[in-house]
N, C-alpha and C positions, 0 to 999 in steps of 0.2 A: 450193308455197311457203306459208309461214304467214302469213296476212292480220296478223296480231297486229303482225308487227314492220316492216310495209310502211307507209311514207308514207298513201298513200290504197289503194281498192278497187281502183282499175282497173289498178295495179301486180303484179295476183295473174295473170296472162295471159303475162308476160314471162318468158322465159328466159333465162339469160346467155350463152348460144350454141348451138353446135351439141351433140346428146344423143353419147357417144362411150361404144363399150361395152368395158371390158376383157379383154384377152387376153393370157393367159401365155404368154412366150418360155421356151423348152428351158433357153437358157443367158443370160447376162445381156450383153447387148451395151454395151461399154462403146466411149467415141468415141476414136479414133486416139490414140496419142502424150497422153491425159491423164493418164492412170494408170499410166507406165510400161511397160516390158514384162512380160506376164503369165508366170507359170511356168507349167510342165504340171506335173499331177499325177505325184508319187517312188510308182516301185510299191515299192521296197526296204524303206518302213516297214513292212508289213504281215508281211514277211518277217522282219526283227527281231524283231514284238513276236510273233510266233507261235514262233520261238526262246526268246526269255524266258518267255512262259511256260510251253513245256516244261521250261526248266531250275528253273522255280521249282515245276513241279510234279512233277520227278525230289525234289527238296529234301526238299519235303513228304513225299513217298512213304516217303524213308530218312530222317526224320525220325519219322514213324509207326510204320515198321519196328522201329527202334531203342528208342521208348519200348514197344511193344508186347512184343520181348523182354525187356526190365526189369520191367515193370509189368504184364502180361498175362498169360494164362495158368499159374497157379502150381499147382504137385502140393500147398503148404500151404493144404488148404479145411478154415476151419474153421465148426464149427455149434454155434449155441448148444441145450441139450438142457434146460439148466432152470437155477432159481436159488434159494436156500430163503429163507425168513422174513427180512428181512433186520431188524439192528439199528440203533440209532443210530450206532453206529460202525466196521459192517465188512458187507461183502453176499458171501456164497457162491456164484459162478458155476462151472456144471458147464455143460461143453463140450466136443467130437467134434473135433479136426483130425488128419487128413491128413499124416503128415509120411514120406517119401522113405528109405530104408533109408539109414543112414548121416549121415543129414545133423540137423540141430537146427532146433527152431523158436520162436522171437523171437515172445510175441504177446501186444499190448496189449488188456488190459480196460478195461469202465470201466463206473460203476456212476453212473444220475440217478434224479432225486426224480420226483414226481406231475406236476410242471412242464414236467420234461425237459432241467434244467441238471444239466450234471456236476457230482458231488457225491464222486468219488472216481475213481484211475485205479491201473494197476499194470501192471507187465510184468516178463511170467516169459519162461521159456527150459523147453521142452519137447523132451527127446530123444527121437529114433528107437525104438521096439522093434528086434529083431532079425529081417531082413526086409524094415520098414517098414509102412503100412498106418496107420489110425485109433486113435486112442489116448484116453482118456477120461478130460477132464483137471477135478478140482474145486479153485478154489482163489479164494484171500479176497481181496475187494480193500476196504482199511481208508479209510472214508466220515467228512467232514464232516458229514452230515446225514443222518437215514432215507431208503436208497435205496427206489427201486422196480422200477429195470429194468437189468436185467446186460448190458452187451455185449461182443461179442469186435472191437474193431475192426480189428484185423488181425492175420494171422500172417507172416510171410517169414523166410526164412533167415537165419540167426543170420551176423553179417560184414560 
């Protein structure tokens, strides 16, 4: 005990009883009739929530599935190949895409300054050769500001 906050010295000798050491019970024993009747633990929830979440992870699956055939793997790859001098008011992007025997392809440019704010955009429409296969395409996208850097941001299917 702390002498400090003891009346006198000879109060530092006393104990307030017996010393009693702690020990953990398994389960919490509570006294008759005060708390009711206990419940037993529901095995069924565990069962539930292991349902839901395969059905919310069937979801997801066809979910993924779905935007992956839309948005995923496309025959329109296109590459940028170069871009010339550009002026105050228009930048020449030459570019390689991919496009599928038969089909058209939809693909936005866009041309930014030293910064790397757009400063100009455009979208053309590129047909198929005969066959299909990579096609080599140059063309102007008209600039607010001296561009620096040409891109192809995308191609897809024209529809």
């Amino acid at each position: 005990m702390d002498s400090a906050i003891l009346a006198d010295a000879t109060e530092n000798k006393r104990t307030r009883g017996r010393q009693v050491s702690e020990t953990r019970a398994t389960a919490p024993a509570f006294p008759p009739g005060r708390y009711g009747r206990r419940r037993e633990p529901r095995r069924g929830r565990p069962i539930a929530l292991t349902v839901t979440a395969g059905v919310f992870l069937l979801a997801a699956l066809a979910v993924t599935w779905a935007y992956y055939q839309k948005f995923g793997q496309t025959d329109y790859r296109p590459e940028i190949i170069g871009w010339s001098e550009p002026t105050d008011a228009e930048m020449v992007i030459k570019f390689e895409v991919r496009v599928p025997a038969g089909a058209t392809a939809s693909c936005r440019l866009r041309a930014r300054d030293y910064q790397g704010y757009e400063v100009g955009t455009r979208t053309i429409t590129v047909p198929a050769k005969p066959g299909g296969g990579e096609i080599v395409v140059t063309e102007s996208v008209p600039t607010t500001a001296r561009g620096s850097v040409g891109d192809v941001m995308s191609c897809r299917p024209v529809g």
